[in-house]
C-alpha positions as CSV (number, residue, x, y, z in Angstrom):
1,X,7.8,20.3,13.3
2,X,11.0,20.9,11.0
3,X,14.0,20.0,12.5
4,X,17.3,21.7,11.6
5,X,20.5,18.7,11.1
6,X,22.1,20.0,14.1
7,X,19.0,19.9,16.8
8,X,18.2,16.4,15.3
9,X,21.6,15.2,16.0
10,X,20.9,16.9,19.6
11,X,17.1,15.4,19.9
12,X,17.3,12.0,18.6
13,X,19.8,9.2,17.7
14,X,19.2,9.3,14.0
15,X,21.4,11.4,13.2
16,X,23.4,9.5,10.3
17,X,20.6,8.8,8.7
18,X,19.0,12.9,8.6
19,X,22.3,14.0,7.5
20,X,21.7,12.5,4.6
21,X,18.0,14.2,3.9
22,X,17.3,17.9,2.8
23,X,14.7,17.9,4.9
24,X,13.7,15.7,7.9
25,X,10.6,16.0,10.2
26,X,9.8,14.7,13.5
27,X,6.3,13.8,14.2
28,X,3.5,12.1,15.9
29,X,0.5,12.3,18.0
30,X,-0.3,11.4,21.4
31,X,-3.9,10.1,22.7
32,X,-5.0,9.0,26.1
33,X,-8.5,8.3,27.5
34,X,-10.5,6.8,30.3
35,X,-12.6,4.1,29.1
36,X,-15.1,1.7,29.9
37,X,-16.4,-1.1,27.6
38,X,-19.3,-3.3,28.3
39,X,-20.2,-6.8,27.0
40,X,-22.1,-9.7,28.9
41,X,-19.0,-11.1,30.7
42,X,-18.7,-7.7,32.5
43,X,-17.6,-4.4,32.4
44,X,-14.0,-3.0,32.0
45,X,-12.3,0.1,33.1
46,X,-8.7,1.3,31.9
47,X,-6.8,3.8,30.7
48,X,-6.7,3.5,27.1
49,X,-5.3,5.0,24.0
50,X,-5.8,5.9,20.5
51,X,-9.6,7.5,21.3
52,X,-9.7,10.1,18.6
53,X,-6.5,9.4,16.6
54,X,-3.9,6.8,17.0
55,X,-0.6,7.7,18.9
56,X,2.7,7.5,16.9
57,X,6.4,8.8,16.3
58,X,7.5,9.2,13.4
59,X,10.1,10.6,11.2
60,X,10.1,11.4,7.4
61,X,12.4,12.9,5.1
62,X,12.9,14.0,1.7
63,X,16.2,14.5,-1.0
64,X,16.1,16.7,-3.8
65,X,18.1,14.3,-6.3
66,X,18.2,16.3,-9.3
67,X,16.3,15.8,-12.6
68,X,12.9,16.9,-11.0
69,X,13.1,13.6,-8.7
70,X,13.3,13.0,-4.8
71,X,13.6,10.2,-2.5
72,X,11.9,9.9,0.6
73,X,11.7,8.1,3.5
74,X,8.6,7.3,6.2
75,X,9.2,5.5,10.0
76,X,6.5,5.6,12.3
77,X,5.4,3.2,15.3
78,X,2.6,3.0,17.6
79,X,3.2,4.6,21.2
80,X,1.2,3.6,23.8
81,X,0.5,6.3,26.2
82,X,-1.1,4.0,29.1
83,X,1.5,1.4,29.5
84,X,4.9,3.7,27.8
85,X,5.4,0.5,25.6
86,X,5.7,0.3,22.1
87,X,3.7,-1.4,19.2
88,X,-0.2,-2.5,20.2
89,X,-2.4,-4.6,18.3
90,X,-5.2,-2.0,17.3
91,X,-8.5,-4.5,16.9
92,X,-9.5,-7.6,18.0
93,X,-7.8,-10.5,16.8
94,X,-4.4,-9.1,15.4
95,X,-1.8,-9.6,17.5
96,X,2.0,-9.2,17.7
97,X,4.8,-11.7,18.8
98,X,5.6,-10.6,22.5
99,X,4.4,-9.6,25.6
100,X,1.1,-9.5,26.8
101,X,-0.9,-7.2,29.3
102,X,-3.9,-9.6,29.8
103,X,-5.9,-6.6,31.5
104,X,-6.6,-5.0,28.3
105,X,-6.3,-8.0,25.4
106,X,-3.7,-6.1,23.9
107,X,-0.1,-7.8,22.7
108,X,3.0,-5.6,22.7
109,X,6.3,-5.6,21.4
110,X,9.4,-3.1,21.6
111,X,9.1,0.5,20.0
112,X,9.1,-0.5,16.0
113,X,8.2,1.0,12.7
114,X,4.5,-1.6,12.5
115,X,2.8,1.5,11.7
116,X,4.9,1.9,8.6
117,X,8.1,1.7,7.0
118,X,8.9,2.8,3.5
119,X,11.5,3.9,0.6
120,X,10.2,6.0,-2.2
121,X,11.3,7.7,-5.2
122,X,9.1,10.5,-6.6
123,X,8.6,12.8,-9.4
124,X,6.2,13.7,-12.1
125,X,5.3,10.3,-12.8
126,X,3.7,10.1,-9.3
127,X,5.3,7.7,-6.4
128,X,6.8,4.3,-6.0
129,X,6.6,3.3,-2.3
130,X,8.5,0.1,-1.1
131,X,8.1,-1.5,2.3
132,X,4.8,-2.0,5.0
133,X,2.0,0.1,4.2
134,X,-1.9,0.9,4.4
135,X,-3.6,-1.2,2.1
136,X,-5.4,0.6,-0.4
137,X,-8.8,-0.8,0.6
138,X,-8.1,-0.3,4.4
139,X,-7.7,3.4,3.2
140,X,-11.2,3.6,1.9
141,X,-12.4,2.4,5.2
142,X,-10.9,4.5,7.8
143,X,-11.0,8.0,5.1
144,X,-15.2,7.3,5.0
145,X,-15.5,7.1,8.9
146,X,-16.6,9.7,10.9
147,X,-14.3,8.1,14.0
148,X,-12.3,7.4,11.4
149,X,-11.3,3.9,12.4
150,X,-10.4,4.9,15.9
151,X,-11.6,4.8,19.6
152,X,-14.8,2.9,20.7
153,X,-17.2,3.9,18.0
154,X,-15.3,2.9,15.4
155,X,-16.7,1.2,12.2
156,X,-13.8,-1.6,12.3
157,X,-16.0,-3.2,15.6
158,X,-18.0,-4.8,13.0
159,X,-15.9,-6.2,10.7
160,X,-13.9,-8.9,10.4
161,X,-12.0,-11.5,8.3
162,X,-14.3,-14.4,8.4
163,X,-11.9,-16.9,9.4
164,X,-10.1,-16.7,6.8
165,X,-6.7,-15.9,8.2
166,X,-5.9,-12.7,5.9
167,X,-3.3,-10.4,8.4
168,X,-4.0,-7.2,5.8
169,X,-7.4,-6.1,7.2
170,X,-4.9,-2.4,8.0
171,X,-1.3,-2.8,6.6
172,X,0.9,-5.0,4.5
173,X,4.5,-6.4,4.9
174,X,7.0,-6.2,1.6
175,X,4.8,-4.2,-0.3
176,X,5.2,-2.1,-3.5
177,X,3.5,0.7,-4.3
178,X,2.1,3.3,-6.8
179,X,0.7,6.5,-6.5
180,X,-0.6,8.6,-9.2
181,X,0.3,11.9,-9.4
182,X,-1.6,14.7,-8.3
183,X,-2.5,17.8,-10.9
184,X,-5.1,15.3,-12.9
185,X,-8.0,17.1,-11.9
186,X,-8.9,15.7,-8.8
187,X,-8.4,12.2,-10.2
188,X,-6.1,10.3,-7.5
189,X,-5.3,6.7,-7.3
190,X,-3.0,3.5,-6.1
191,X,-2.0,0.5,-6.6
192,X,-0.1,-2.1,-4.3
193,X,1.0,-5.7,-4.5
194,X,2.8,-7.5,-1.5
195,X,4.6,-10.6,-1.7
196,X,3.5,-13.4,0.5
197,X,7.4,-14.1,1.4
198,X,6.2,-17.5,3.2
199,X,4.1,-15.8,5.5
200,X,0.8,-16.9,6.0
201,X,-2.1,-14.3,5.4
202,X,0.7,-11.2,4.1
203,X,0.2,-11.7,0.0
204,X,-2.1,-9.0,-0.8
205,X,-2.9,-7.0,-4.0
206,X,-5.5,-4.0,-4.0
207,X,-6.1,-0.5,-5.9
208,X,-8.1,2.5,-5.1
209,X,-8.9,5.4,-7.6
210,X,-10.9,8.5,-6.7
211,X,-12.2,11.8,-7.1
212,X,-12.0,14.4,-5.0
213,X,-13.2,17.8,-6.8
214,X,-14.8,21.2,-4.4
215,X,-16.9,19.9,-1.9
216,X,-17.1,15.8,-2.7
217,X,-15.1,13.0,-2.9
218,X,-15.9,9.6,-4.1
219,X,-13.2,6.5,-4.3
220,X,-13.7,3.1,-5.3
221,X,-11.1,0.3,-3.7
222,X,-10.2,-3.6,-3.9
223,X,-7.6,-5.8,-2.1
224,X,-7.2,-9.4,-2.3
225,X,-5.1,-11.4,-0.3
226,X,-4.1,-15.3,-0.6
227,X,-3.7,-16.9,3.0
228,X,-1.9,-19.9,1.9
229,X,-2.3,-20.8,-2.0
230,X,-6.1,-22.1,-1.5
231,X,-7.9,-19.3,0.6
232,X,-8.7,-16.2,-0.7
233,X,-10.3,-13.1,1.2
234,X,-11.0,-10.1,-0.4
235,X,-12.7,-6.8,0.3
236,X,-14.3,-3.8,-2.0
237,X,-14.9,-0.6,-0.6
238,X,-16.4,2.2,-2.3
239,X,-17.0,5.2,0.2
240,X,-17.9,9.0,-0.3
241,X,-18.0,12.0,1.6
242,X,-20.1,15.6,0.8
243,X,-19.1,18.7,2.3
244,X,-22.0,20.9,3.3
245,X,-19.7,23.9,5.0
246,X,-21.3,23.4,8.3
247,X,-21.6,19.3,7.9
248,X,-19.5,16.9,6.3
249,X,-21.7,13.8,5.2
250,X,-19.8,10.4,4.7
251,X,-20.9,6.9,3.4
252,X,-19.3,3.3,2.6
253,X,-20.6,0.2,1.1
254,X,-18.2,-2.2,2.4
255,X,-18.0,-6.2,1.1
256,X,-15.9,-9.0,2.1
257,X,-15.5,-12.4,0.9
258,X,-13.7,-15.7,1.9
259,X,-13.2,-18.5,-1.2
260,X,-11.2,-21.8,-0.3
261,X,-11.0,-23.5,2.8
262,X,-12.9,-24.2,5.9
263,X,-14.7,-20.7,5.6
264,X,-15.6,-21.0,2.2
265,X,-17.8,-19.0,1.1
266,X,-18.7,-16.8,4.4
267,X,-19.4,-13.1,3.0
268,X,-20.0,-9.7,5.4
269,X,-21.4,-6.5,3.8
270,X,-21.3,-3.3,6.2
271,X,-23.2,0.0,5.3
272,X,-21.5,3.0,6.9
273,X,-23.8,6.1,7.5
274,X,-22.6,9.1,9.2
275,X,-21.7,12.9,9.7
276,X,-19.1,15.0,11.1
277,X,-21.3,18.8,12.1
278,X,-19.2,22.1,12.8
279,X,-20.5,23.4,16.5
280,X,-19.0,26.9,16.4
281,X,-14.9,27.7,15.5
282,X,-13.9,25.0,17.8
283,X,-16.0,22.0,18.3
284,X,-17.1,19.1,16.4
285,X,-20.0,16.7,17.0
286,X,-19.8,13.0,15.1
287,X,-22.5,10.3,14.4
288,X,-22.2,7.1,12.8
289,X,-24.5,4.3,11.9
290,X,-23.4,0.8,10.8
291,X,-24.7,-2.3,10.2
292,X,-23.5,-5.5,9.6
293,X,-25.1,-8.6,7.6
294,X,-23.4,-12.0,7.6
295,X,-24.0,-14.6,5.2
296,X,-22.6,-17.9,4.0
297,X,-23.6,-21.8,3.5
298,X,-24.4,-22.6,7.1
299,X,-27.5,-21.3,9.1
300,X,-25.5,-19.3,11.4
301,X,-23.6,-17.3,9.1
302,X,-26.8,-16.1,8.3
303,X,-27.5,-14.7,11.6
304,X,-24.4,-12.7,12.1
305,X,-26.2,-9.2,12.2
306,X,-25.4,-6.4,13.6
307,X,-25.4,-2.7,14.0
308,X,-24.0,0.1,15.7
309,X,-24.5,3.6,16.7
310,X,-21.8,6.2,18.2
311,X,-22.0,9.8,19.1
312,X,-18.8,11.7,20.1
313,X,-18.0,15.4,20.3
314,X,-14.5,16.6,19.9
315,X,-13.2,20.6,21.4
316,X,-10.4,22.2,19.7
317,X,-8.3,23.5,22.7
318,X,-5.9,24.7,20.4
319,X,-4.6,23.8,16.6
320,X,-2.9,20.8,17.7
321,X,-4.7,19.8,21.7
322,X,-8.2,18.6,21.6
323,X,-10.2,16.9,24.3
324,X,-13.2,14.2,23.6
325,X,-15.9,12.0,24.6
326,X,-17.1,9.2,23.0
327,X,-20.4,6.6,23.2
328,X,-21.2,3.2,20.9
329,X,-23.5,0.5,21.7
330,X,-23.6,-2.6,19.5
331,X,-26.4,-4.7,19.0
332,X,-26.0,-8.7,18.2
333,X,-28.4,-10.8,16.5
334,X,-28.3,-14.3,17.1
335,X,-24.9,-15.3,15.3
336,X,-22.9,-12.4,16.3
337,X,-20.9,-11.6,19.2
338,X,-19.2,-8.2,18.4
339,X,-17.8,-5.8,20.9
340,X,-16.7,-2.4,21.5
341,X,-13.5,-2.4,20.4
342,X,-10.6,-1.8,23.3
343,X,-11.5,-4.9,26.1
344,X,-10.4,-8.2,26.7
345,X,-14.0,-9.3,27.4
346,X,-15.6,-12.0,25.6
347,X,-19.1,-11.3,24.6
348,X,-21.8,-13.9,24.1
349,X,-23.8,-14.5,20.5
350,X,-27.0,-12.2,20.4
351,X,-25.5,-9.6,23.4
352,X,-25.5,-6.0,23.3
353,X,-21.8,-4.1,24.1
354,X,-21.3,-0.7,24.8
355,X,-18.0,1.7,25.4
356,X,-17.4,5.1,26.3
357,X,-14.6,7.2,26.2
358,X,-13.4,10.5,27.9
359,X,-9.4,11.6,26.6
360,X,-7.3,13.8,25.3
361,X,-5.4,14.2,21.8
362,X,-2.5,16.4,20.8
363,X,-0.3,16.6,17.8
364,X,3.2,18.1,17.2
């Protein structure tokens, strides 16, 4: 929602910094659901968040600086609805520095930008984008899901870095960025290269390029990162989606690597199958099928199969409310022990999980 200088002086406490913008916009989403995930330590019930889409605020803004340019600006954290905190950890196994509610496996910290946090200058050349960002592989990945990458039947539940350390499975820290222009007849693409900065995991390079022409839309993606100067992980994506009018039809081929280290050599590939289908003006039904095939130099990297299936159906209560209700089970071969994502719950190698999700999602 546009914001006039004076009622976001009123509204917020950036003030100094909108004053400086031609135009400055407030933004986010809020998402709230009953869940309960199931592994073989249990079952959990909560209040959780982030079912349909993941709940932010935000502000952007944008400068007219003459000579057909602009500079922009992009700062939006995570809000977490259950607990009124700030930044969560979305998946398994990424976690931030403080605070921990133990009931739900998620780490928290103060309201912060984690989400992202970038400077750009734009023009007809396209955009350069400094600061924490997407990843240009993590694009392909959550663009090419049906859930796309959010609540229990999410495609993420099966993936994972393989040990190797890498913290850029989603974003990126002290990144620059490029983005082509648009206008090139449906050809769109990026590039991005972070510096390490000491960190261990954060030095990550990737692209993506697509097309995206009428009714389809293809894109090929990469992204590298160096954990510490002798372990590599890397992932390529390459993910389309067809638009039937009453059915949107999405696929990914996803692959991911480690080189160096104690997990040399461990690779997962993950097939991606799935459909969003139009019921009437308002709702939406979604189906996704992925499976997961682990492999690597010992026995039982071999064995870390899986797949999952997830229904869900989403009702337009209005352009920017919607309510939802979600279902995924996961099935584990011998070496795996994934889980439905959104539980503390430890689940043992070869065990089924299962999540479902009732909420409610609106926008402004």
């Amino acid at each position: 929602m546009k914001k006039s200088l004076l009622a976001l002086a009123a509204l917020t406490a950036f003030a100094g910094v909108a004053s400086a913008q031609s135009s400055v916009t407030l933004f986010g989403v809020i998402d709230a659901n009953v869940r309960n995930v199931k592994t073989s330590a249990g079952s959990l019930k909560t209040l959780s968040t982030d079912g349909m889409g993941s709940s932010r605020l935000g502000l952007r803004g944008v400068e007219d600086i003459g000579g057909g340019l602009r500079a922009g600006f992009w700062l939006e954290g995570s809000v977490n609805v259950d607990v009124g905190g700030g930044q969560k950890a979305p998946y398994a196994g990424i976690t931030l520095p403080t605070g921990t509610n133990s009931a739900v496996g998620n780490t928290y910290s103060g309201q912060d930008w984690q989400r992202r946090a970038t400077v750009s200058l734009l023009g007809g050349f396209g955009e350069i984008r400094l600061g924490r960002d997407y990843t240009p592989d993590f694009w392909n990945h959550t663009v090419f899901d049906p859930f796309g990458t959010n609540g229990v039947g999410n495609s993420v539940n099966t993936f994972d870095t393989l040990g190797s350390g890498a913290s850029t499975t989603v974003r990126a820290n002290n990144s620059v960025g490029y983005f082509l222009p648009g206008g090139l007849g449906g050809v769109y693409g990026q590039v991005m290269v972070a510096a390490g900065e000491g960190a261990t995991g954060n030095k990550h390079m990737g692209f993506r390029v697509g097309y995206a022409a009428g009714p389809m839309n293809v894109a090929l993606a990469y992204g590298k990162t160096s954990v510490d100067g002798s372990v590599d992980w890397t992932r390529l994506n390459i993910g389309a989606s067809y638009n039937l009018g009453f059915m949107t039809l999405m696929g990914q081929y996803i692959n991911s690597d480690v080189s160096g280290g104690a997990a040399n050599g461990r690779e997962n590939t993950n097939i991606v199958l799935g459909a969003n289908i139009k019921a009437g003006a308002q709702g939406t039904f979604k189906v996704s099928y992925v499976k997961a095939d682990g492999d690597g130099p010992a026995a039982s990297d071999k064995t870390r199969d899986a797949t999952q299936m997830a229904f869900g159906y989403q009702h337009a209560l209005s352009k920017r409310s919607s309510v939802y209700a979600h279902y995924a089970r996961i099935s584990n071969k011998a070496g795996a022990n994934y889980r439905v994502a959104g539980t503390a719950l430890a689940n043992a190698a070869g065990k089924a999980s299962t999540g479902f999700e009732f909420g409610v999602n609106h926008s402004f």
